[in-house]
C-alpha positions, 0 to 999 in steps of 0.5 A: 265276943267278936266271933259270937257276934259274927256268927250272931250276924250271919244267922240274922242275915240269913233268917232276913234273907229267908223272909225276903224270899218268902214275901217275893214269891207270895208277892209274885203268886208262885211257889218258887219252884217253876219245874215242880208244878202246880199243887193240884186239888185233892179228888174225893175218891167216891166222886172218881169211883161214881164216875166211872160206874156211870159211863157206857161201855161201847166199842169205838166209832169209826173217823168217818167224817171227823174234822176238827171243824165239826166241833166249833171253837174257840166259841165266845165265854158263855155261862154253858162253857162253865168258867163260873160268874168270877170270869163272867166279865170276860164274855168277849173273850173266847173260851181259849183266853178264858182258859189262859187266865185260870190256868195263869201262875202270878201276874197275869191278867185279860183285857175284859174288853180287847182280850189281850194277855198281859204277863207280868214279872213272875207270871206264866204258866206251869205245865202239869202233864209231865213229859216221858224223855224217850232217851231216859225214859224219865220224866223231864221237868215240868216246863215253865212257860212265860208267853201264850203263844208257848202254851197250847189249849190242851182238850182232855177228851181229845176231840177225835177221840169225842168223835169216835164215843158218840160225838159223830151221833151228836148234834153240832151244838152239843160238839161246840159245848164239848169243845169249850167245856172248862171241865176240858181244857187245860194249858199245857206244854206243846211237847206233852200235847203232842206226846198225847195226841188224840189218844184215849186214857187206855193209851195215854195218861199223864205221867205226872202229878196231873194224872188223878185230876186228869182221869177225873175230868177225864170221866167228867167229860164223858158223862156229861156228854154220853160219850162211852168208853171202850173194854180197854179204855174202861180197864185203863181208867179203873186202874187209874181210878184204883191207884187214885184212891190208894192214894186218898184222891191225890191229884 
């Protein structure tokens, strides 16, 4: 009897332990699971197919002339940059706050009226792009950030690569609304940034869970703004968009 009774225990135990954890993660807004990565949405595979049919093709444009400066950021959280009427409160604030605080896990909050980030216990920010080690050519795990100087303000459409699509033929107000488009920017991890570059999808992708919603805000941007793709970018993204679509629009 004293024995069933301790096995009785130790499952009781362990069941109010599994609770616990369960009620702390959802306390805190994570998964548990820091180096796994955001779930990302699921992409209907008509909207990625759609895009793709509607962007220009076009030899690339030459850098001539091309600064960072030429696209004005980070610009103050105005309805055009397209964050939604839920961060309207923080019209102080620019577009990279902004985008710290959606892109959060947890506790994280934004002082609406000085702009400060405040990180709680549990709060931070989950890398979704995914980083090749060029030693093992695997992918490392997603890294888990916890303070916003960590984290860099990643452009999807890279603003060189804007520059050479038609960017350089747009006027400057157009450039700062490419530049602060919620649809392009996301937080990332340096290292998987710098991996990136200013590169265009025919050289870089996502090695990640990230790819699919990459390509398709990706090709989001590049409509929205006219901007074209060359011959090569063009045959990287269909691929990208067929391999989305095998796998019903996973992201």
């Amino acid at each position: 009897m004293r024995r069933v009774l301790a096995v009785f225990g130790s499952v009781c135990i362990a069941v109010l332990m599994a609770i616990g954890y369960v009620l702390v993660d959802e306390w805190l807004g994570t998964d548990g699971g820091q180096d796994s990565g955001s779930t990302p949405h699921t992409i209907p595979a008509g909207e990625l197919t759609g895009l793709l049919a509607q962007v220009t093709v076009a030899p690339e444009l030459p850098m001539t002339g091309y600064s960072r400066e030429q696209f004005p950021h980070w610009d103050q959280n105005t309805p055009e940059h397209g964050f939604g009427a839920e961060f309207a409160q923080y019209s102080r604030c620019t577009t990279r706050d902004v985008m710290m605080l959606r892109d959060a896990v947890g506790p994280v909050q934004l002082d609406p009226k000085t702009c400060a980030l405040t990180v709680g216990s549990g709060g931070g920010w989950q890398d979704e792009y995914g980083f090749i080690d060029r030693k093992t050519g695997e992918l490392k795990p997603y890294k888990w950030m916890t303070a916003s100087s960590e984290v860099d303000a990643e452009h999807i459409v890279p603003l060189a690569e804007a520059w050479r699509s038609g960017a350089s033929k747009l006027d400057e107000a157009t450039r700062r609304n490419i530049a602060n488009d919620a649809v392009n920017l996301v937080a990332a991890d340096p290292s998987a940034n710098r991996s990136k570059g200013d590169q265009d999808a025919a050289n870089y992708l996502p090695p990640g869970k990230f790819r699919c919603t990459y390509v398709d805000r990706y090709l989001q941007v590049k409509v929205k703004y006219g901007l074209a793709v060359d011959s090569a970018e063009q045959a990287a993204l269909r691929t990208a968009v067929d391999d989305c679509v095998r796998q019903g629009g996973a992201g």
